[in-house]
N, C-alpha and C positions, 0 to 999 in steps of 0.2 A: 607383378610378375614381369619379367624383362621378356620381351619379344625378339623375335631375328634381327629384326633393324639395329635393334641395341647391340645384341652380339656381334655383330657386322663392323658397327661400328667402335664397339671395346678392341675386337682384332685389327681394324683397322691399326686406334692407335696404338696400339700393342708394337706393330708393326712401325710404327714411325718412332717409339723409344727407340726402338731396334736398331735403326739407322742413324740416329739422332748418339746411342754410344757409340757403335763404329766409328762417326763421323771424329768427336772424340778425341779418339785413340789413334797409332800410328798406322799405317796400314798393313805392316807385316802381321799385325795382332789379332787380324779377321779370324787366321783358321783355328786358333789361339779360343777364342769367342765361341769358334764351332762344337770343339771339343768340348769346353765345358758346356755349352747348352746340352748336347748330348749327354752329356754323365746326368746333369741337372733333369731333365728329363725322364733317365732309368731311376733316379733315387727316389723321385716320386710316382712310378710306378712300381716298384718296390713297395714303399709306404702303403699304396692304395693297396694293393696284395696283398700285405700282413694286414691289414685293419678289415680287407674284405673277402675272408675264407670263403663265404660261400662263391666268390667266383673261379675257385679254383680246386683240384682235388690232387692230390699226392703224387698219380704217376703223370703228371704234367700237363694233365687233359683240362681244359675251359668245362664248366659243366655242360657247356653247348658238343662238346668234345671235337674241339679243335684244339691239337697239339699245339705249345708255345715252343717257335724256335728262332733263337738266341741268334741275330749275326752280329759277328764281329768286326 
Protein backbone atom coordinates (compact mmCIF):
# COMPACT_ATOMS: atom_id res chain seq x y z
CA UNK A 1 0.00 0.00 0.00
CA UNK A 2 1.65 3.48 -0.83
CA UNK A 3 1.71 5.81 2.17
CA UNK A 4 1.65 9.74 2.35
CA UNK A 5 5.36 10.02 2.06
CA UNK A 6 5.05 8.30 -1.32
CA UNK A 7 2.34 10.57 -2.48
CA UNK A 8 4.39 13.43 -1.46
CA UNK A 9 6.85 12.48 -2.99
CA UNK A 10 5.01 11.12 -6.55
CA UNK A 11 3.66 15.00 -6.55
CA UNK A 12 6.65 16.20 -5.76
CA UNK A 13 8.14 14.75 -8.98
CA UNK A 14 5.15 15.39 -10.77
CA UNK A 15 5.94 18.76 -10.05
CA UNK A 16 9.44 18.95 -11.32
CA UNK A 17 8.21 17.16 -14.88
CA UNK A 18 6.21 20.21 -14.89
CA UNK A 19 8.88 22.54 -14.88
CA UNK A 20 11.36 20.43 -16.39
CA UNK A 21 8.65 20.81 -19.97
CA UNK A 22 8.19 24.50 -19.50
CA UNK A 23 11.75 24.83 -19.14
CA UNK A 24 11.73 23.11 -22.59
CA UNK A 25 9.65 25.11 -24.39
CA UNK A 26 9.63 28.83 -25.38
CA UNK A 27 8.36 31.08 -22.81
CA UNK A 28 5.43 32.61 -24.37
CA UNK A 29 3.94 28.89 -24.43
CA UNK A 30 3.49 28.72 -20.55
CA UNK A 31 -0.32 29.99 -20.66
CA UNK A 32 -0.53 27.86 -23.85
CA UNK A 33 0.53 24.66 -21.21
CA UNK A 34 -2.28 26.26 -18.77
CA UNK A 35 -5.09 25.88 -20.92
CA UNK A 36 -4.61 22.70 -21.94
CA UNK A 37 -3.74 21.31 -18.39
CA UNK A 38 -7.18 22.73 -17.64
CA UNK A 39 -9.27 21.15 -20.47
CA UNK A 40 -7.01 17.85 -19.58
CA UNK A 41 -8.05 18.02 -16.20
CA UNK A 42 -12.21 18.64 -17.10
CA UNK A 43 -12.01 15.54 -19.56
CA UNK A 44 -11.07 13.46 -16.89
CA UNK A 45 -13.45 14.50 -14.77
CA UNK A 46 -15.91 14.01 -17.08
CA UNK A 47 -14.65 10.35 -17.63
CA UNK A 48 -14.76 9.70 -13.82
CA UNK A 49 -18.59 10.97 -13.96
CA UNK A 50 -19.73 8.80 -16.63
CA UNK A 51 -18.02 5.63 -15.23
CA UNK A 52 -19.23 6.84 -11.64
CA UNK A 53 -23.13 7.41 -11.71
CA UNK A 54 -23.45 6.78 -8.43
CA UNK A 55 -21.70 10.04 -7.54
CA UNK A 56 -23.93 11.88 -9.17
CA UNK A 57 -27.82 12.31 -9.77
CA UNK A 58 -29.71 14.17 -12.84
CA UNK A 59 -30.75 17.47 -11.54
CA UNK A 60 -26.93 18.19 -10.84
CA UNK A 61 -26.92 17.59 -7.15
CA UNK A 62 -23.60 15.30 -5.67
CA UNK A 63 -25.51 12.61 -3.81
CA UNK A 64 -23.85 14.54 -0.69
CA UNK A 65 -26.30 17.36 -2.45
CA UNK A 66 -24.07 19.78 -3.32
CA UNK A 67 -24.80 21.49 -6.58
CA UNK A 68 -21.98 21.35 -9.32
CA UNK A 69 -21.10 24.79 -10.70
CA UNK A 70 -19.29 25.21 -13.83
CA UNK A 71 -16.77 28.42 -13.95
CA UNK A 72 -15.74 29.44 -16.87
Amino acid sequence: MINNDMINRLKKAAGYQKQAIRALLPEGMGSHLDVIEGEVKEMVAELISAHCPHNREEDGKTSEGVKKVNID
